[in-house]
Backbone as a ProteinNet text record, in pm:
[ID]
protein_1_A
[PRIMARY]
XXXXXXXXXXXXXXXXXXXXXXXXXXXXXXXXXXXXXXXXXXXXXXXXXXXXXXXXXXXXXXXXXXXXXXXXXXXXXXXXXXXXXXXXXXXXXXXXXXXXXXXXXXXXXXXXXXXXXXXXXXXXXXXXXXXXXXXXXXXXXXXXXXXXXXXXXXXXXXXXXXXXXXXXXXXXXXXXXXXXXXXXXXXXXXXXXXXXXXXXXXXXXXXXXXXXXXXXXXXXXXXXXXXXXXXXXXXXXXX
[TERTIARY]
944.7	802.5	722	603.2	522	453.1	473.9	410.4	251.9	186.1	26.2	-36.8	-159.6	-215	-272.4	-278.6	-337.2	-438.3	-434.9	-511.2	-586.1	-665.2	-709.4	-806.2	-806.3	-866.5	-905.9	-1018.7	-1061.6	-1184.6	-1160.5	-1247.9	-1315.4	-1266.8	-1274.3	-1368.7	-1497.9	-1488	-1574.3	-1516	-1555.9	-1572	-1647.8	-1737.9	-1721.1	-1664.5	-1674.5	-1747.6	-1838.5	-1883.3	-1896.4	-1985.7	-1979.9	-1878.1	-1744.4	-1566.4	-1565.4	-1555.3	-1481.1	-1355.3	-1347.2	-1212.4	-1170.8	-1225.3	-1152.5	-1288.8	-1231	-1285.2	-1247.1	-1245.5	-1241.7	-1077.7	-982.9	-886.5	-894.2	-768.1	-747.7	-580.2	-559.3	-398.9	-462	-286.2	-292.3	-172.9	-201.9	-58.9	-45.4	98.2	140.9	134.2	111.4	193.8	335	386.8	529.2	614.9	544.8	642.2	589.7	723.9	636.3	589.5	445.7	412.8	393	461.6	426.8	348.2	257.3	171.9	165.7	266.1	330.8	171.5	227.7	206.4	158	127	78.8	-11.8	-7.8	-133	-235.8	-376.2	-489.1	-508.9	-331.3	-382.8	-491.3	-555	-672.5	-586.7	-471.2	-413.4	-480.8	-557.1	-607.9	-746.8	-786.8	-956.9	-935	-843.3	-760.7	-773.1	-711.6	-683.6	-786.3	-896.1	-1054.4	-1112.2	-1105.1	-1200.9	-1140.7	-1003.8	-895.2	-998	-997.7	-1025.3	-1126.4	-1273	-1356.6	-1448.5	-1456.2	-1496.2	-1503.6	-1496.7	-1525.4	-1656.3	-1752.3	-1830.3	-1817.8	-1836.8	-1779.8	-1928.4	-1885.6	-2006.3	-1955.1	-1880.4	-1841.1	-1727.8	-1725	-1588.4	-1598.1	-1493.4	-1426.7	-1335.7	-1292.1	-1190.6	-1195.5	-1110	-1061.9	-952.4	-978.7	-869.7	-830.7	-704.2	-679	-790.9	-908.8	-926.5	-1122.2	-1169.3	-1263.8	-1351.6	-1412.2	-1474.1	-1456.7	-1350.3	-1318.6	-1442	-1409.9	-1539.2	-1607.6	-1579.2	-1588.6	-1570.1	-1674.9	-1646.9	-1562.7	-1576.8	-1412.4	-1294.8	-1287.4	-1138.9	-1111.5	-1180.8	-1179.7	-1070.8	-983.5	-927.7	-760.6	-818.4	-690.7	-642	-694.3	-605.4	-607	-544.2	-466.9	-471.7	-552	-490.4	-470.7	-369	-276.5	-276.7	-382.8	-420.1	-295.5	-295.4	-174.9	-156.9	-247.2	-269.8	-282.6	-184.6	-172.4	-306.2	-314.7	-435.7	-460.4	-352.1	-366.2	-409.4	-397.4	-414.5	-281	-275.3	-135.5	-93	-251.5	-254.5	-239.2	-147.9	-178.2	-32.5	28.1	134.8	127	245.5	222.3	156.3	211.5	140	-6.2	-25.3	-173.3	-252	-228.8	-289.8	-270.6	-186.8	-197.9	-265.9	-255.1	-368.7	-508	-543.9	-681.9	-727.9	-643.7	-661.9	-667	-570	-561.5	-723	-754.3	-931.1	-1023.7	-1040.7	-1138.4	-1100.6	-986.1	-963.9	-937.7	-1039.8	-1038.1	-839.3	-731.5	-607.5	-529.1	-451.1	-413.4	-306.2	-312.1	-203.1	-57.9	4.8	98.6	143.3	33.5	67.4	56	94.1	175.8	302.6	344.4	486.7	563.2	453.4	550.2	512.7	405.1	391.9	517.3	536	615.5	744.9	748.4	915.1	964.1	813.6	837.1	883.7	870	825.6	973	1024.8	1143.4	1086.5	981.9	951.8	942.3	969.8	970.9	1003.1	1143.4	1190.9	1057.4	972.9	938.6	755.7	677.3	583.3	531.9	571.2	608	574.6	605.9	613.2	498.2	437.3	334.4	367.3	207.7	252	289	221.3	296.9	419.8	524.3	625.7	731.8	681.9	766.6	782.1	884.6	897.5	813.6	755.1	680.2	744.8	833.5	897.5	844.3	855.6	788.5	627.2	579.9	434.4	336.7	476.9	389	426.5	505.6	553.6	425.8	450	291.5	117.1	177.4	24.5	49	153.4	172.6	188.1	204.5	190.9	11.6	-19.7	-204.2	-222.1	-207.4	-232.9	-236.3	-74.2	-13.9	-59.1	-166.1	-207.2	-296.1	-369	-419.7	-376.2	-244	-162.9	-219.5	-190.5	-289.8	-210.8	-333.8	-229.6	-211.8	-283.5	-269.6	-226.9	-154	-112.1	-118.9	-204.8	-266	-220.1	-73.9	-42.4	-59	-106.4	-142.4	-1.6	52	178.5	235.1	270.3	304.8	465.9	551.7	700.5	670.3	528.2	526.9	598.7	663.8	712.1	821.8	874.5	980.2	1114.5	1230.4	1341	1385.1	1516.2	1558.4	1601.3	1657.8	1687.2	1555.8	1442	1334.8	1242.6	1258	1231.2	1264	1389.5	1505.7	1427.6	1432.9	1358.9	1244.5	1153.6	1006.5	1016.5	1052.6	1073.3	1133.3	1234.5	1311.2	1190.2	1108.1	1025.2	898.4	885.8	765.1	832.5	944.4	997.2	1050.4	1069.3	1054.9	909.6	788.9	648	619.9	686.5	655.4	753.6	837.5	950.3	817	716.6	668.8	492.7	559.1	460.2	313.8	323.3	225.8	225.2	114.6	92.6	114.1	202.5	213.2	210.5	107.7	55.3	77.9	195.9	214.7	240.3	136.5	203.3	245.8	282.9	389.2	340.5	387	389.2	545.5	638.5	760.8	861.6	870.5	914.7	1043.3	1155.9	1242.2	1230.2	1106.8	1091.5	1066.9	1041	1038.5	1135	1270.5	1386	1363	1265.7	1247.4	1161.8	1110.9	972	1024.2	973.1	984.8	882.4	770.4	692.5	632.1	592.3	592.2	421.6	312.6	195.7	199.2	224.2	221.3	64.9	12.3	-87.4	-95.5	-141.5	-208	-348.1	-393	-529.7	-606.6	-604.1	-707	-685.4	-547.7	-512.6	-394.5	-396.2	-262.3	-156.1	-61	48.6	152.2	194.7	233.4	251.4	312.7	311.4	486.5	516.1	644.1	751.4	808.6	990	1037.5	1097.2	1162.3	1284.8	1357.9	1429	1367.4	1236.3	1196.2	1089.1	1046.4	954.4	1099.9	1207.6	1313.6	1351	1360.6	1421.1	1262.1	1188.8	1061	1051.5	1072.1	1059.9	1215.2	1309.4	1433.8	1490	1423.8	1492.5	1569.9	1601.1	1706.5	1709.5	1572	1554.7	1366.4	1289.5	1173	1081	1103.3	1057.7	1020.5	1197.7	1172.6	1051.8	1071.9	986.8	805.3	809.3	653.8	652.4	741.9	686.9	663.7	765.8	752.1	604.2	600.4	462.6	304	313.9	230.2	184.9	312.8	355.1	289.2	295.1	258.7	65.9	56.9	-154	-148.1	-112.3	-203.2	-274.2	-418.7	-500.2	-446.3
-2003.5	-1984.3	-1988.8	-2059.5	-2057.4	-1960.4	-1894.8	-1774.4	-1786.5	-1731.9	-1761.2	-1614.7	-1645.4	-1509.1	-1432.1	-1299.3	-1179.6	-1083.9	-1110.2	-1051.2	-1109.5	-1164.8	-1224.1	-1134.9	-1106.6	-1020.2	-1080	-1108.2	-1215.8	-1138.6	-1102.3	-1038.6	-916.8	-838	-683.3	-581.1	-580.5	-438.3	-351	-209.9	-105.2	39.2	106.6	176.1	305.5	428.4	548.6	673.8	763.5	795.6	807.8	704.5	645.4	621.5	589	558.2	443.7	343.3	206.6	242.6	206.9	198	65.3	-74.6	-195.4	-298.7	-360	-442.8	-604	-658.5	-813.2	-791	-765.4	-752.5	-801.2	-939.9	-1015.1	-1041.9	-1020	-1061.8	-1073	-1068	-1157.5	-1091.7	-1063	-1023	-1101.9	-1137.4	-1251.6	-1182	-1231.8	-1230.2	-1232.4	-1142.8	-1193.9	-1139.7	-1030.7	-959.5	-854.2	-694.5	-541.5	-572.3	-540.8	-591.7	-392.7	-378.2	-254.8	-204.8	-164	-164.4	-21.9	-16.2	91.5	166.9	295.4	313.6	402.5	518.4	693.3	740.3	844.9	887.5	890.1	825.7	824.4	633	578.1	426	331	402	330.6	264.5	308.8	279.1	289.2	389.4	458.5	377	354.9	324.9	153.9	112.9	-72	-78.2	45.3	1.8	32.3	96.7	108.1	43.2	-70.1	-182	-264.5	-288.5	-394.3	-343.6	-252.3	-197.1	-258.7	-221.4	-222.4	-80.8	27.4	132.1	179	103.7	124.9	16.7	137.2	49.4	-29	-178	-255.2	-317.3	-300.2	-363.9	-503.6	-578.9	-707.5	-773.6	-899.1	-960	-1000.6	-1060.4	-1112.8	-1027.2	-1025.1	-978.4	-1000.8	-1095.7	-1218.4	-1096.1	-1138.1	-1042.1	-1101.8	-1188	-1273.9	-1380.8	-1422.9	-1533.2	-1502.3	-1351.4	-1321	-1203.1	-1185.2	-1089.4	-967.1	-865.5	-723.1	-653.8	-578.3	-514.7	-586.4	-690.9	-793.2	-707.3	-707	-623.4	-714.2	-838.3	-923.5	-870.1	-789.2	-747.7	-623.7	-519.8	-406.7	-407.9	-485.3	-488.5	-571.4	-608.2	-720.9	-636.6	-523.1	-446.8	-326.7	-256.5	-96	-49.6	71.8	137.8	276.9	342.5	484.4	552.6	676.2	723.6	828.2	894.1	948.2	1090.7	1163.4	1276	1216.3	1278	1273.2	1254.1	1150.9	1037.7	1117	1216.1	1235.5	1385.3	1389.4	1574.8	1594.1	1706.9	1832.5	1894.8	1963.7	2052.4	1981.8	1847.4	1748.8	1695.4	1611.8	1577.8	1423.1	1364.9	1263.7	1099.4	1149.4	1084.2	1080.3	1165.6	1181.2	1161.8	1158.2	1109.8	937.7	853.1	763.1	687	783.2	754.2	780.2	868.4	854.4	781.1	732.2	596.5	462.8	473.7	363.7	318.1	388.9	415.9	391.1	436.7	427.6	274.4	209.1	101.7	-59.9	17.3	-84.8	-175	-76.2	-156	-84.9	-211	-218.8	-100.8	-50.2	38.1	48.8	-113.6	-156.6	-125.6	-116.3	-119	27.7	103.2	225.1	273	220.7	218.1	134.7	-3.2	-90.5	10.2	59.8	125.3	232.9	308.1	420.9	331.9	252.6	158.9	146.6	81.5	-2.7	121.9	227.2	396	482.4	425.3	474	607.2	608.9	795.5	745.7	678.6	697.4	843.4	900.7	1011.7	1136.9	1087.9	1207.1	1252.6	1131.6	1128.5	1274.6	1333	1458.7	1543.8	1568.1	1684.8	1670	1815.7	1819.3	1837	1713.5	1676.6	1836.5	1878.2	2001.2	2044.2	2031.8	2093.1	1977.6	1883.4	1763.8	1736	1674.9	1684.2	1639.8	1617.6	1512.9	1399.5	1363.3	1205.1	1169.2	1212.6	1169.9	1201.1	1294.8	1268.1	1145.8	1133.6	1008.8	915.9	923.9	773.1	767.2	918.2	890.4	865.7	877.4	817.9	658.2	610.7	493.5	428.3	445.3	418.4	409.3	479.1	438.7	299.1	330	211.6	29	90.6	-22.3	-39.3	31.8	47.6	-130.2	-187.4	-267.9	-357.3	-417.1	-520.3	-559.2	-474.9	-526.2	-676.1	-740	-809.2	-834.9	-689.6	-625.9	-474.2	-419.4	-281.3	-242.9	-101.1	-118.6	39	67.3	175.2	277.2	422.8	480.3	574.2	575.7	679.7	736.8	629.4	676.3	775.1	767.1	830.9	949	1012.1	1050	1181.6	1315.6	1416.9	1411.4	1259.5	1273.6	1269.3	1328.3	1332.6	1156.1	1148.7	983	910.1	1000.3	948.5	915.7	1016.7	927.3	836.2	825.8	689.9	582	592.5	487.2	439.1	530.8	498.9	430.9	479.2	386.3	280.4	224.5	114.5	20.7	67	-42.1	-49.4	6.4	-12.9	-76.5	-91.5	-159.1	-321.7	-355.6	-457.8	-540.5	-444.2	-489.3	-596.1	-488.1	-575.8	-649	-675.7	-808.7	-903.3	-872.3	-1018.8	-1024.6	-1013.5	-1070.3	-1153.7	-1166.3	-1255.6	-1124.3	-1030.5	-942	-934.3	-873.9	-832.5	-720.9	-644.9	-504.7	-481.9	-379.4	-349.5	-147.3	-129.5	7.7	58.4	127.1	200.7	291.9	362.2	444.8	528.3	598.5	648.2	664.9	628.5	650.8	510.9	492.9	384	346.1	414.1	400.7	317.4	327.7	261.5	123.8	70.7	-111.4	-210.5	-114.9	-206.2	-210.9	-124.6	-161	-272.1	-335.4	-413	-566.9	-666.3	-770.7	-844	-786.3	-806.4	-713.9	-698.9	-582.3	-622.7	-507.6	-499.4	-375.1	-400.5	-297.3	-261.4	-134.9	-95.5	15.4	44.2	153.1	158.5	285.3	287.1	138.1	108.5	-23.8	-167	-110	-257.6	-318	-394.7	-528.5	-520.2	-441.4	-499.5	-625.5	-655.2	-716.5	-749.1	-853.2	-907.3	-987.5	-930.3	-1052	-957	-1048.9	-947.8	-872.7	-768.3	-692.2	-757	-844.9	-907.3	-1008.7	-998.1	-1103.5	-1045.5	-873.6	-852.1	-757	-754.4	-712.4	-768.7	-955.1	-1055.1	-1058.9	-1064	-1084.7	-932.2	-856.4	-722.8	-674	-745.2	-747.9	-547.4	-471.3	-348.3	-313.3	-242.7	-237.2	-168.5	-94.9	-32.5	-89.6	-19.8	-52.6	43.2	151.1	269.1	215.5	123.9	54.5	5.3	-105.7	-232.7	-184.6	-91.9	-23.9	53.8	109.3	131.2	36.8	-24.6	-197.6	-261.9	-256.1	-328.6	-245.9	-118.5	-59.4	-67.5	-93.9	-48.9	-265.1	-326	-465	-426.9	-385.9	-409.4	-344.5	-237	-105.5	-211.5	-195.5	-257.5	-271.3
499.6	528.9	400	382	282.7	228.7	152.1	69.4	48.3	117.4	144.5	90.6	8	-58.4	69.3	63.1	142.7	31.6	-88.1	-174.6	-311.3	-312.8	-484	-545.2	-616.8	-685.1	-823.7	-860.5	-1001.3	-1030.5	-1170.9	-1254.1	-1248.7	-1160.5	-1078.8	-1227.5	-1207.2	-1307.4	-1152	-1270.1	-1184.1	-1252.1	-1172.4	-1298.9	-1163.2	-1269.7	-1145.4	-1260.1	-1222.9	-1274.8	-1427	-1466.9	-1606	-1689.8	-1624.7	-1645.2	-1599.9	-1728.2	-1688.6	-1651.5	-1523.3	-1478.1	-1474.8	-1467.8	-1441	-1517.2	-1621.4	-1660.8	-1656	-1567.9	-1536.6	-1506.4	-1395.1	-1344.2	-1280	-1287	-1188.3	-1171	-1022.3	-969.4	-825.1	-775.4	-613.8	-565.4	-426.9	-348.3	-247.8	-189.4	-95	-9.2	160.7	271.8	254.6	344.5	375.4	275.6	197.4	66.5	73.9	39.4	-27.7	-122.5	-211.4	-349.3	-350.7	-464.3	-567.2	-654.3	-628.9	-730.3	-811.3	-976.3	-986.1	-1130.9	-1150.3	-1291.7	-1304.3	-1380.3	-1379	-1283	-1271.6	-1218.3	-1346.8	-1303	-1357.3	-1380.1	-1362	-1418	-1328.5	-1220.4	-1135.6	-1000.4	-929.7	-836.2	-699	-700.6	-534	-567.4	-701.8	-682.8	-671.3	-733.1	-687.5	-535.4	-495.2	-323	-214.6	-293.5	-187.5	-243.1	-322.8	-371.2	-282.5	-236.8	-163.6	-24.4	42.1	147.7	157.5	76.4	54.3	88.2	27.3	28.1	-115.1	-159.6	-364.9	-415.8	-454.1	-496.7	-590.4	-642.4	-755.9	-864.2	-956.6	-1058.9	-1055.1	-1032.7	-1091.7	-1025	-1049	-1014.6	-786.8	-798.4	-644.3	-566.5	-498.9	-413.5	-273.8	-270.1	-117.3	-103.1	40.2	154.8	292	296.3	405.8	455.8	328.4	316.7	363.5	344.5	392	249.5	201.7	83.2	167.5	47.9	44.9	145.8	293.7	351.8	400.6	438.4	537.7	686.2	766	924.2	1012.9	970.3	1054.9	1006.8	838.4	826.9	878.7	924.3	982.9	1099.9	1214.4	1256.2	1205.9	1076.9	1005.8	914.5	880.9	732.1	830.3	716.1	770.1	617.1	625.1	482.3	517.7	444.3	436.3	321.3	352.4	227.6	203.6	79.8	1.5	144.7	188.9	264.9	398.5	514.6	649.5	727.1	746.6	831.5	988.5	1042.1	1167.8	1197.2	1355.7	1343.9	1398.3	1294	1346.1	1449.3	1495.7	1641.7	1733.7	1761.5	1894.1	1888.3	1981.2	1923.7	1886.9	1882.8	1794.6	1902.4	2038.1	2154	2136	2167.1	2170.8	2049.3	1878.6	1815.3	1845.5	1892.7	1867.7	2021.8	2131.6	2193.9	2181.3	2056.9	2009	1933.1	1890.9	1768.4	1843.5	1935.5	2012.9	2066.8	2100.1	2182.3	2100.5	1959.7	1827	1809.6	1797.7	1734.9	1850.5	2009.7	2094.9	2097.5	2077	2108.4	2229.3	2265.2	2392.9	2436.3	2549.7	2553.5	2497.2	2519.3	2468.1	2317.2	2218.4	2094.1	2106.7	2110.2	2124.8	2093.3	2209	2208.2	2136.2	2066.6	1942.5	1829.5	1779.2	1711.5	1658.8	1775.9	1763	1722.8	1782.4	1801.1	1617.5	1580.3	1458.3	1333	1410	1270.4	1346.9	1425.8	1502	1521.7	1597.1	1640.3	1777.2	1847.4	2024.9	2058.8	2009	2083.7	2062.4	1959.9	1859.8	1933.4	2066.7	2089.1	2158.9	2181.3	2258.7	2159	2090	1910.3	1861	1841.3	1763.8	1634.2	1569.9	1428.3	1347.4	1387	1239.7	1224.8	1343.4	1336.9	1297.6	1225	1208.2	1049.2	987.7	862.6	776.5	647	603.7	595.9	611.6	640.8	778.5	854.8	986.1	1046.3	958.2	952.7	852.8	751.1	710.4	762.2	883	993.3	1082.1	1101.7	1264.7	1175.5	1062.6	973.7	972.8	970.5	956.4	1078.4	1162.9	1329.1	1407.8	1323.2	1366.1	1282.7	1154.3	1109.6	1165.6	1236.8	1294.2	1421.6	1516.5	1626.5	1629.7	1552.9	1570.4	1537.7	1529.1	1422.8	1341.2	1204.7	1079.5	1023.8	954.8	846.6	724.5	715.4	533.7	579.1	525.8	493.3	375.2	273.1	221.4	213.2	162.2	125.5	3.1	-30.7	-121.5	-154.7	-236.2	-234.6	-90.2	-24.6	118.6	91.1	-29.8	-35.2	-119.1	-163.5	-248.1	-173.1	-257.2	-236.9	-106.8	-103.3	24.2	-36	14.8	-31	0.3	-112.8	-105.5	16.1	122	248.8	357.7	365.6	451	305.7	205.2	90.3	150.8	136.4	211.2	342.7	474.6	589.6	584.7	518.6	495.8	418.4	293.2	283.7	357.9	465.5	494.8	638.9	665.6	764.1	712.8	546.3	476.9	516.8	456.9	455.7	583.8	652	825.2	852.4	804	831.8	750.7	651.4	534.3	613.9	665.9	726.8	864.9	865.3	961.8	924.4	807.5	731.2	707.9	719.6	662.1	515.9	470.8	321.4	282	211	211.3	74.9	81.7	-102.5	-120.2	-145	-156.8	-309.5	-321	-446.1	-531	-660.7	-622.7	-763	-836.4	-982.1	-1020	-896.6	-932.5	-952.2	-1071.7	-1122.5	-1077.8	-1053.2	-954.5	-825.2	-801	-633.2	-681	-778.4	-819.8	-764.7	-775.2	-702.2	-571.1	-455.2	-380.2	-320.2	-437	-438.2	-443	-344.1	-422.8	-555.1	-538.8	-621.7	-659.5	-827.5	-897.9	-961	-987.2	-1006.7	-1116.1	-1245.1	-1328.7	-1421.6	-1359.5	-1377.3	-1501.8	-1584.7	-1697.7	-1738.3	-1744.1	-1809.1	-1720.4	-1619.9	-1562.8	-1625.3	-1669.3	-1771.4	-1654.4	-1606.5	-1552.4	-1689.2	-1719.7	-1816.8	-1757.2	-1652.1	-1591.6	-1441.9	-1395	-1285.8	-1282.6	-1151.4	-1073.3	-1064.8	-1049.7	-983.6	-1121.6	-1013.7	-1151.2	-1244.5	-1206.7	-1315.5	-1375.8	-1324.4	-1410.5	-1542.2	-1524.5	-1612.6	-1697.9	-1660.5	-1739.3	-1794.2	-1783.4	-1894.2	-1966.3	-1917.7	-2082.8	-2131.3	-2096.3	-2168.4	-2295.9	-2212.5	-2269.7	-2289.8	-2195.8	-2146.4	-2069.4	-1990.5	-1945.7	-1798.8	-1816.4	-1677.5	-1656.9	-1550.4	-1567.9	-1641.2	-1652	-1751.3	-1891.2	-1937	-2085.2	-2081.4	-1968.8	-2000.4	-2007	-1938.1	-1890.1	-2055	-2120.5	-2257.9	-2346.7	-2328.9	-2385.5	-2430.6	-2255.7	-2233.7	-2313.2	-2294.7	-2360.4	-2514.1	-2553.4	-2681.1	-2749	-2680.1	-2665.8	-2676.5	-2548.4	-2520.1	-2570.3	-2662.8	-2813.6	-2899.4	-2894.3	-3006	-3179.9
[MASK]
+++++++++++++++++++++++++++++++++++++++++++++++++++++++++++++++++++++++++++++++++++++++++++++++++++++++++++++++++++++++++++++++++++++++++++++++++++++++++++++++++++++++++++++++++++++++++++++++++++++++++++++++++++++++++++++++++++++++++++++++

């Protein structure tokens, strides 16, 4: 299948209370791949992904989104984004939030039950969200998302504070919706999760240090893990 962009982003500045955060930043994420978009907290990750959304105000620059300008009201039913904090309510169970979403977001009864299918919580629709782990509340956050078949997913630290076994679970459910030619842009502060990535977005201070697969920013970095190469790289853009 042909690798077709879901994200361009050319010459991005952005200005948050008198903080350059992004001065002329430009990359691209594919359809049909997890893209990672890694790097500290503070390197401009969450304010990257509500400019993607379009809910960030921008001084400058482009940003194409499945072929329409970022906040475009035609993309409102084509993207999905998942902020770092549980999207749903607790006091309800996990049925019934996604029949309230279902209703806000005009989708069909049907996508329900794929929803739940795709987040493996069928058994779980019954259970109210609070009494459920945070591995599976950030599933039924991720199951609204999926209520309208997006075809951008537009993840904010969705593994953050989860033990390695539901890690494991959600990626292999990120990569499920990239084998279906979706765009999936999740990202992380935990450098470890790169090997889960096929494509890597290395972010600092609003600076792009690099771009592409991890053996591939490991043979130009010539380190050994991705930690090296991300000091590497720093140690490279120092004025």
């Amino acid at each position: 299948m042909e690798i077709q962009p879901g994200i361009t982003v050319d010459g991005l500045r952005v200005e948050r209370n008198g903080t350059r955060v992004f001065e002329g930043l430009s990359l691209s994420v594919a359809r049909g791949a997890v893209t990672g978009l890694l790097g500290p907290n503070g390197s401009g990750k969450s304010t990257l992904m509500r400019a993607i959304v379009g809910v960030q105000r921008v001084q400058g620059g482009t940003i194409d989104v499945l072929g329409e300008p970022a906040g475009s009201p035609s993309l409102r039913s084509r993207v999905a984004y998942v902020t770092q904090a549980p999207s749903v309510y607790g006091d309800i169970t996990v049925g019934e939030n996604l029949h309230f979403f279902s209703r806000v977001l005009a989708a069909p009864e049907a996508s329900i039950e794929a929803a739940l299918r795709t987040v493996d919580l069928l058994g779980e629709a019954d259970r109210v969200v609070n009494r459920l782990s945070g591995g599976q509340r950030a599933r039924v956050s991720l199951a609204t998302a999926l209520l309208g078949d997006p075809e951008l997913l537009v993840l904010d630290e969705p593994t953050v504070g989860l033990d390695p076994l539901l890690r494991r679970e959600l990626w292999d459910t990120f990569h499920g919706l990239a084998r279906e030619n979706r765009a999936v842009l999740v990202s992380s502060h935990v450098m470890d999760e790169a090997e889960r990535c096929d494509e890597l977005l290395l972010l600092r201070d609003g600076l792009l240090l690099a771009t592409g697969t991890l053996p591939e920013i490991l043979e130009r970095t010539g380190a050994g893990d991705l930690e090296g190469a991300f000091l590497r790289l720093v140690d490279e853009a120092a004025p």
